[in-house]
N, C-alpha and C positions, 0 to 999 in steps of 0.2 A: 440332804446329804448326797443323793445323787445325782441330783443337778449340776451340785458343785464338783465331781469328781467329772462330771461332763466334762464340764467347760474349762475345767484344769488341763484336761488331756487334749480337749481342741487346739489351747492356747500353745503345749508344748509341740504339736502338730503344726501350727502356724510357723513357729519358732525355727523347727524344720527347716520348713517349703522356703521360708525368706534366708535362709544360711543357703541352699539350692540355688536360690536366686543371685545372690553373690556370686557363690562358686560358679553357676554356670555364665551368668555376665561376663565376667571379669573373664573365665576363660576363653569367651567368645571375642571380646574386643585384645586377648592377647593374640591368640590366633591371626586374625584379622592385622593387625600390626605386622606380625611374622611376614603372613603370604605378602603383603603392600611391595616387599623388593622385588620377589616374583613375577607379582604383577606388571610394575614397573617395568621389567626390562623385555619381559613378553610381549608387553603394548609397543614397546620400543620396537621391537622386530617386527612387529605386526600392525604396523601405521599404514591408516587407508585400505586396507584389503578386507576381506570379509572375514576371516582369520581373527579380526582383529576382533569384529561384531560379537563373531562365536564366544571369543575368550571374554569378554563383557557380562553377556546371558547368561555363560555357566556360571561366573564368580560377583555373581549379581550379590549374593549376601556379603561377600568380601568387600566389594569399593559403595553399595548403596546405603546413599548417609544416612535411610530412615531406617536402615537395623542397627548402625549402630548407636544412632541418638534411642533406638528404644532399650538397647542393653542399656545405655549410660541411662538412660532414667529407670530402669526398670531396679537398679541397687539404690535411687535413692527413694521410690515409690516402694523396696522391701523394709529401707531404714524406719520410715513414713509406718510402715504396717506392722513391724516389729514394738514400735512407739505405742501406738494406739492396740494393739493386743496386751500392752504388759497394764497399761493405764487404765484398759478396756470403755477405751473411749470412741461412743458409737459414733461422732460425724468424722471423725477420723478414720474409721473403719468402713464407713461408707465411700467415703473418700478413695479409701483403699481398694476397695473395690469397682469403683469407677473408672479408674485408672488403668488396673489390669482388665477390665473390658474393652477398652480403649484401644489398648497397644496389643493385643491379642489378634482384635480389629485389623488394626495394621501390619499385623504379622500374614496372620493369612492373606491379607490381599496384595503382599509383596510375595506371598508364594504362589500365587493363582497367575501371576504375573509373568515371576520368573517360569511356569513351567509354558503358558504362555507362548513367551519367549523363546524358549530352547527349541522349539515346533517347528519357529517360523524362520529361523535359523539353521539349515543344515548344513556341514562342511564335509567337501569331500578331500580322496587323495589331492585331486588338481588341483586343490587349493594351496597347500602345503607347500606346493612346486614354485608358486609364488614366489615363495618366500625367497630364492636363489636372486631375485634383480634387490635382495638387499644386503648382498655380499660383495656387488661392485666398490660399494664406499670404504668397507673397512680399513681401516689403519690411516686414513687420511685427515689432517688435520681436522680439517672442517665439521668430520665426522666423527668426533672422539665419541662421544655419547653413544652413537651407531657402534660403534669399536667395543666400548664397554661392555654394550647389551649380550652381545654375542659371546665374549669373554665370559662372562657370569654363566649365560644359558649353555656354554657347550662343557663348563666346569660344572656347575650344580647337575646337569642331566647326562654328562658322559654321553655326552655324542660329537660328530663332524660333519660340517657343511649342511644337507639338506637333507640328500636321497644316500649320501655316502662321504667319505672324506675327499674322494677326488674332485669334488664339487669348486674346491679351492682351486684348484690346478686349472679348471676347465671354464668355469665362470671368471673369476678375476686372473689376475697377471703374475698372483704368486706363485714360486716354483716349489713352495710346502704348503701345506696347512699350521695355519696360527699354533701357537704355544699350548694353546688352554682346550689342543684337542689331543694333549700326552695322558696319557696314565697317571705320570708319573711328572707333573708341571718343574720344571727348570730353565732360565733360559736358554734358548737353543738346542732344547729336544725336540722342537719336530723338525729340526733341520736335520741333527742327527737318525730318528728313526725313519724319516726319508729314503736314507741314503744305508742304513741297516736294517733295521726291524720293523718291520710295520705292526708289529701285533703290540708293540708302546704307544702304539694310537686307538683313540676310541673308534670302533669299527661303523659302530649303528649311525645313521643320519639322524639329523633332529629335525627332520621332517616327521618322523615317528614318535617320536617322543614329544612334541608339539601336540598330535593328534592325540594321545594317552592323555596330556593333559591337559586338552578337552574334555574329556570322558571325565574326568574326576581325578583328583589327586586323595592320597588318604585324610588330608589336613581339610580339607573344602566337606569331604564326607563327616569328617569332625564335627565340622560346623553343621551338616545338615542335622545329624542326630542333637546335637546341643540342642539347637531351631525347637525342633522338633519335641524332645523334653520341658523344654522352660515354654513351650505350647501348654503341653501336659499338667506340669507343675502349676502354671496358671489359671486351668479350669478349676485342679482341686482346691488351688487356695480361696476362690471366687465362692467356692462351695462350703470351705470348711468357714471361712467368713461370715458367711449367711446363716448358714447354725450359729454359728457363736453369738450375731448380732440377733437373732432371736430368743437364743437364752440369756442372754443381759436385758435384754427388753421385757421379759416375763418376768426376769428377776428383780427390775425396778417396779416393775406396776402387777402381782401377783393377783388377777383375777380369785381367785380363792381366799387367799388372804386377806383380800377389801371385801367379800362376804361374810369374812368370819369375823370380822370388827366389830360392825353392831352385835351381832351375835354375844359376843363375848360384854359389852357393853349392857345389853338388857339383861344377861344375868349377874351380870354385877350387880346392878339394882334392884332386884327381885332379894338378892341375898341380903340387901342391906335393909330393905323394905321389909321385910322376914325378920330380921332380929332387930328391929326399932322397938316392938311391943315385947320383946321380954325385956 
């Protein structure tokens, strides 16, 4: 009886870990999905430069295809182990367990990589400054995409130009800074807060805010703690596995119980042997 109430409670512990495995997948590769525009138009701005390198190494879990092919298996190696825990079917469970040794494997050796990586890669202010010979292009035909990129980043991170807003005025040949460096985006407010208010303009350079998101965004930190969890979650269910596939193995072939067979057999015939003469 207590065997059973074991291996009941392993099972609803299994049951757990593989709902964990879901949840935290699924919200890893949404994530992942999310930051892709991010990334997109950061690479945009940051083609060819070491800027570009840096932005790579930190968001190694974001664009690298072996974490997310292992989230995308790793829901249907939990479907796989939810299966063979309800069924409590050992090569399935062994199975199960292989798999997450597997991809655990591979987890850590893309973190051993990426920190690696981040080492051998340092960025400083100078690099940032770069960034200003890709303000020449903007607004030219040929250059939509370049246009784009910068539109996005100085709208999503509230900033202007580089080092400052006058970055536009002094670099290129316009006599404002673009639209999507207003507070308050309309067409022809930074022509307007030009020529009135400057404090309707975003003040900070996105030279700064470039280098901050380097360092980490809260969404990328997301993803490390996730990483890091469905690591965790992984050891224990390797563990909690391996109990369970031993108490199903005892409980098909009970040592004890193939002792006590004969046993129970030879006195069966002793009883029956015993009452043949009355």
């Amino acid at each position: 009886m207590a065997r059973e109430d074991s291996v009941r409670c392993l099972r609803c512990l299994l049951y757990a870990l593989n709902l964990l495995f879901w949840l935290m997948s699924v919200c890893v590769l949404g994530i992942s999905a999310w930051m892709r525009d991010y990334l997109n138009n950061v690479l945009t701005l940051t083609a060819e430069t070491r800027v570009e390198e840096a932005v790579i190494f930190a968001y190694v879990p974001v664009v690298h295809p072996a974490m997310i092919a292992v989230c995308c298996f790793l829901i249907v190696v939990g479907m796989l182990g939810y299966w063979g825990t309800t069924n409590n079917d050992i090569l399935l469970l062994l199975w199960y367990v292989g798999s997450l040794l597997v991809m655990l494997s591979i987890e850590l050796a893309c973190g051993v990589w990426t920190s690696e990586q981040e080492i051998t890669v340092p960025v400083q202010w100078s690099d940032m400054l770069t960034l200003q010979s890709r303000m020449t292009n903007y607004g030219l035909p040929r250059y939509q995409w370049l246009t784009n990129a910068w539109n996005f980043f100085q709208r999503e991170f509230k900033c202007c130009g580089v080092v400052y807003l006058t970055d536009w005025l002094e670099v290129t040949e316009m006599e404002w800074p673009p639209d999507s460096c207003c507070v308050k985006e309309f067409p022809g407010c930074s022509k307007q807060a030009h020529s009135g208010d400057l404090s309707d303009l975003h003040q900070e350079g996105c030279g700064r805010k470039m280098y901050s998101f380097l360092r980490g965004t809260k969404q990328l930190k997301v993803l490390q703690v996730l990483g890091i969890s469905i690591g965790v979650t992984q050891i224990l269910a390797m563990i909690l596995t391996l109990t369970l596939l031993w108490a199903l193995y005892y409980d098909r072939k009970d040592p004890v119980a193939e002792k006590l067979k004969p046993l129970d057999n030879d006195s069966g015939q002793q009883l029956s042997c015993c009452g043949n003469p009355a």
